[in-house]
C-alpha positions in Angstrom: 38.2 -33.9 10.7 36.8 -36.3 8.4 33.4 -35.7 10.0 33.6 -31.9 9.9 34.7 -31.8 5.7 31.5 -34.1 5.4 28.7 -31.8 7.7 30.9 -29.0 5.5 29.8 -31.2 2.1 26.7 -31.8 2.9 25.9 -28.4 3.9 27.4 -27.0 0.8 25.3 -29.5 -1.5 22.2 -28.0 0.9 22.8 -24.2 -0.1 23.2 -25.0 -3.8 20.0 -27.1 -4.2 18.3 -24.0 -1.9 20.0 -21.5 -4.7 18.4 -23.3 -7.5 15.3 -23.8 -6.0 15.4 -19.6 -5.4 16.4 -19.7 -9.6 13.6 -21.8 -10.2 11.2 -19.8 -8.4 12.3 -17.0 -9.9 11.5 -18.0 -13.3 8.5 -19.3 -12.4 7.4 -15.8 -10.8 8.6 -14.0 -13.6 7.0 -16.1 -15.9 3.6 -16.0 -14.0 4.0 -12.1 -14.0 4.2 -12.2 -17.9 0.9 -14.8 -18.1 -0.9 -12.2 -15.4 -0.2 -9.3 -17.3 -0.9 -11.1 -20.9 -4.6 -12.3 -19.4 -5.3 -8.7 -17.9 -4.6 -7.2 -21.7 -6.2 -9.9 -23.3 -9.4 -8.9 -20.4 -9.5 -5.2 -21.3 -9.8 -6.3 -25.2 -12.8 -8.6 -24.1 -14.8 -6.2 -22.3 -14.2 -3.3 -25.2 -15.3 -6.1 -27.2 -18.5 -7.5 -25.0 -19.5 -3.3 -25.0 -19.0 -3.0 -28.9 -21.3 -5.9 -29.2 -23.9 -4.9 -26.2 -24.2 -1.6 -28.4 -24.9 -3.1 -31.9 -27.5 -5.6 -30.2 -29.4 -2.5 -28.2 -28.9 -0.3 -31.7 -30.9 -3.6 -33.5 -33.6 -3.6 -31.2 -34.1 0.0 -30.9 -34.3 -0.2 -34.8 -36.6 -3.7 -34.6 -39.2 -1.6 -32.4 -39.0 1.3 -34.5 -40.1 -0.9 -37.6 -42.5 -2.7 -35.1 -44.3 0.7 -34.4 -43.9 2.2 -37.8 
């Protein structure tokens, strides 16, 4: 009987170190999911950025050669 109630301890030990490694991973994921969507706004406000810029630079040299040829 002794032997059972330990296997039963042990066991039960097992399951709640499994249950907080599932919490654990759960707040990892969630977290990650927070970081993934932060970087993918944070991405979309680059590129509008990088095509604001790529604009004003093409608008300059357009401009710059009109002076040139002027």
């Amino acid at each position: 009987m002794n032997d059972t109630t330990s296997k039963i301890n042990h066991l039960e030990q097992q399951v709640n170190e499994l249950l907080e490694l599932c919490k654990k991973l759960g707040d990892e994921n969630n977290d990650l999911r927070a970081q993934l969507q932060h970087i993918t706004s944070e991405r979309g406000t680059l590129l509008e950025l990088k095509e604001q810029a790529r604009s004003q630079v093409e608008g300059m040299i357009m401009r710059l050669r009109s002076m040139e040829n002027a």
